[in-house]
Structures are given as structure tokens and as C-alpha cells.
N, C-alpha and C positions, 0 to 999 in steps of 0.2 A: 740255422737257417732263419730269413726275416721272415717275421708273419706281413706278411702284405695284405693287401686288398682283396687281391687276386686267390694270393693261397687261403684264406680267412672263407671266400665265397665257395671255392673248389671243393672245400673240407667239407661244407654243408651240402654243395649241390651232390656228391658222393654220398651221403645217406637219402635225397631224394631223385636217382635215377638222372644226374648230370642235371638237373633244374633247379633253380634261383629265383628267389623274385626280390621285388624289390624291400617289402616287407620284411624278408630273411637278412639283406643287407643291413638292413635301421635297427634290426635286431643284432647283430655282429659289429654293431657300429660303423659301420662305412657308408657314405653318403651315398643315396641313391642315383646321385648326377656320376658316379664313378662308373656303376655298371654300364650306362651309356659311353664313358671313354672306354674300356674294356672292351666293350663288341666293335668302337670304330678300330680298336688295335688287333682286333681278329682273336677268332680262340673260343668265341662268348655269341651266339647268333640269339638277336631277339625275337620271339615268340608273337608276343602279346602285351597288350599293354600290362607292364608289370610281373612281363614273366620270358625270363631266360633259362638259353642252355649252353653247355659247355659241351664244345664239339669234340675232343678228346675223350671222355666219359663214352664207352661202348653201352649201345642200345642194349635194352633188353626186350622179353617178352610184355613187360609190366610197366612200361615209360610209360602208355597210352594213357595207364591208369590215372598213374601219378599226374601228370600233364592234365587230364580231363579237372580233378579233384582241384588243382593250383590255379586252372584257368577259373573255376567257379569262385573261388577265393576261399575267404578264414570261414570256417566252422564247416565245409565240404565235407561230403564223405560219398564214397562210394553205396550204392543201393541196389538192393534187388540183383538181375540178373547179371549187375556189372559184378556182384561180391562170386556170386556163381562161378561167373567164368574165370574170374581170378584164380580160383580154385579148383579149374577144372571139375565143376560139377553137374549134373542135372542134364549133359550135353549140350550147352546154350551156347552160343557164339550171337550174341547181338549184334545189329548194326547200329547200332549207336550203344555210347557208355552212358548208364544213367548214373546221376549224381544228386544227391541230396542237397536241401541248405536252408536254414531257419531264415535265411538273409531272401532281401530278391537281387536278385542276379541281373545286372542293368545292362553290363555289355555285351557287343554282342558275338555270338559265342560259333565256334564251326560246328560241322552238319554233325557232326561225329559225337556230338554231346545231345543229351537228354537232359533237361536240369528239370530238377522234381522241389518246388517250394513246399517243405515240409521238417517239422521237430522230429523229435526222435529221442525217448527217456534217455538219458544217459548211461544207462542201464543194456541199451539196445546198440552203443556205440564202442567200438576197440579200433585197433590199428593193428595189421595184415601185414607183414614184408615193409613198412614203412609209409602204409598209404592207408588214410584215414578210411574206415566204410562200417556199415552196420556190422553188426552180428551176423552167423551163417544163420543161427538161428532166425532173423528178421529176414534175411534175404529169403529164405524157402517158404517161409509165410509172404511175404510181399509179392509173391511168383504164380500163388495160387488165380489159376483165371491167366496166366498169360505161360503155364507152362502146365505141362503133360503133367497131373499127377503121379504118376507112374514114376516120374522121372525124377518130381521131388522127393516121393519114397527113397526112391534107390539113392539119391543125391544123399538125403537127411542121414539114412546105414551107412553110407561113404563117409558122411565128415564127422558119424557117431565111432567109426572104426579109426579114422585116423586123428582124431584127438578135436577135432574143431568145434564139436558141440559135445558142451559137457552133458552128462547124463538127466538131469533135471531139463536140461534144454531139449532134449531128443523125445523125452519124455512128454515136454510139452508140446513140440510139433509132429509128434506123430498124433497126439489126441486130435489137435486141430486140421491134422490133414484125414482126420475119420481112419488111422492105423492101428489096426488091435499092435498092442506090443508083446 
């Protein structure tokens, strides 16, 4: 088969939820004046400046994610109650995805996003399903004051049960959530 343009983009936007940007292209070597003929030849609908999706690629639950993270740009990551609900935890369904970023975030961005100008140790940073976001451990700390402690509890035994916070991490958030262990 020929590597094209096309198949070269598709192969990436397929590890992030049918999404492209143009930064991914310059990284795969294809000009980013291509992805603009690619969406006039259909297949490829533009988002945002700098940010495409392939309409063949089926939606999932976790596109919003993804897309929230891409719209914010390079060093993004998902935060607090957005890592939560990613995970089904804490019961949070936010109306807006907050999003991290050491950057300031100039354009401008839909309702649907929270952007939060903020570092974060590297330490306190992994990647989830393929979409960059804190630690569970920092989200359930990050949460304290805008979520039921009750809930962080139960959240923090949930992702200590299902592998998401390592032992030393659960460890630690339950001291700072005041949790005898």
C-alpha cells in the first residue's frame, strides 16, 4: 500500500480519537497546507485553527477529552474533575472540561472548555487512554472544596482498588483528605 498523506495522518489521528493537528502533520512530515486540501476533498472536517478530525474514525465517549486537551495545545493536560470523570469517579459529570497548561492559551476557546494557567511537577503528570491529564492522585486533591469529600473518599478506594493510584499515592491522599487508613 502507498504511505500517503492521507493514510500517514489517519494512522495518527487513530491513536488520538480521529484528531489531527497540524503540529502532528510537521511531525510526520506533510505539510500543513495539505490538511487544508484534504478537508476541501472531504473525509477531514476542520475544528479549529490547527485542529482536525476524520469523519470516518467513530466517536467515542473520550473524544471531548481529547479535543478539549488539542484545542488547548502542546503541554495540555487534562485536570481535576475533567481526570475524574474520565474515569468515572467521585460521581462528577462537569459542565465544562478543565484543562491544564504551563502555556497561556491566547485563542479563543468554546464554552465547553475551562483552561486553568498552571505547572504541574512532572511527577504529578501521566497519560490515561491516550490523553495527556494529571495523576488521579492530583485530581482528587485538586477537587477538595469543589467536590463532596465523601465522594473523594469513596473516588480515592475506587481508583486504590482498580490499580489507578498506587499505594503510596492513596496513602497520601487519604492523609490529606483527613482519612484514617
Amino acid at each position: 500500500m502507498k504511505n500517503t498523506y492521507r493514510r500517514r495522518l489517519r494512522e495518527r489521528a487513530l491513536d488520538q480519537y480521529g484528531y489531527i493537528t497540524t503540529r502532528d502533520a510537521v511531525d510526520l512530515g506533510v505539510p500543513a497546507v495539505e490538511l487544508r486540501k484534504l478537508c476541501q476533498r472531504g473525509g477531514i472536517e476542520h475544528l479549529a485553527h490547527g485542529l482536525y478530525r476524520f469523519d470516518d474514525i467513530p466517536e467515542t465517549q473520550r473524544d471531548q477529552f481529547m479535543e478539549a486537551v488539542l484545542r488547548v495545545g502542546p503541554e495540555a493536560f487534562l485536570a481535576g474533575d475533567a481526570v475524574l470523570a474520565l474515569h468515572d469517579l467521585a460521581l462528577v459529570n462537569p459542565s465544562r472540561i478543565r484543562v491544564g497548561t504551563p502555556r497561556r492559551a491566547r485563542r479563543r476557546l468554546p464554552e465547553f472548555l475551562h483552561v486553568e494557567h498552571r505547572e504541574v511537577a512532572p511527577g504529578e503528570r501521566t497519560v490515561y487512554e491516550g490523553i495527556p491529564s494529571t495523576t488521579v492522585a492530583q485530581a482528587l486533591l485538586d477537587c477538595r472544596g469543589r467536590v463532596m469529600n465523601d465522594r473523594l473518599v469513596d473516588a480515592a478506594r475506587e481508583a486504590a482498588r482498580s490499580g489507578l493510584l498506587r499505594k503510596s499515592e492513596a496513602k497520601r491522599v487519604f492523609a490529606e483528605l483527613a482519612v484514617p487508613t
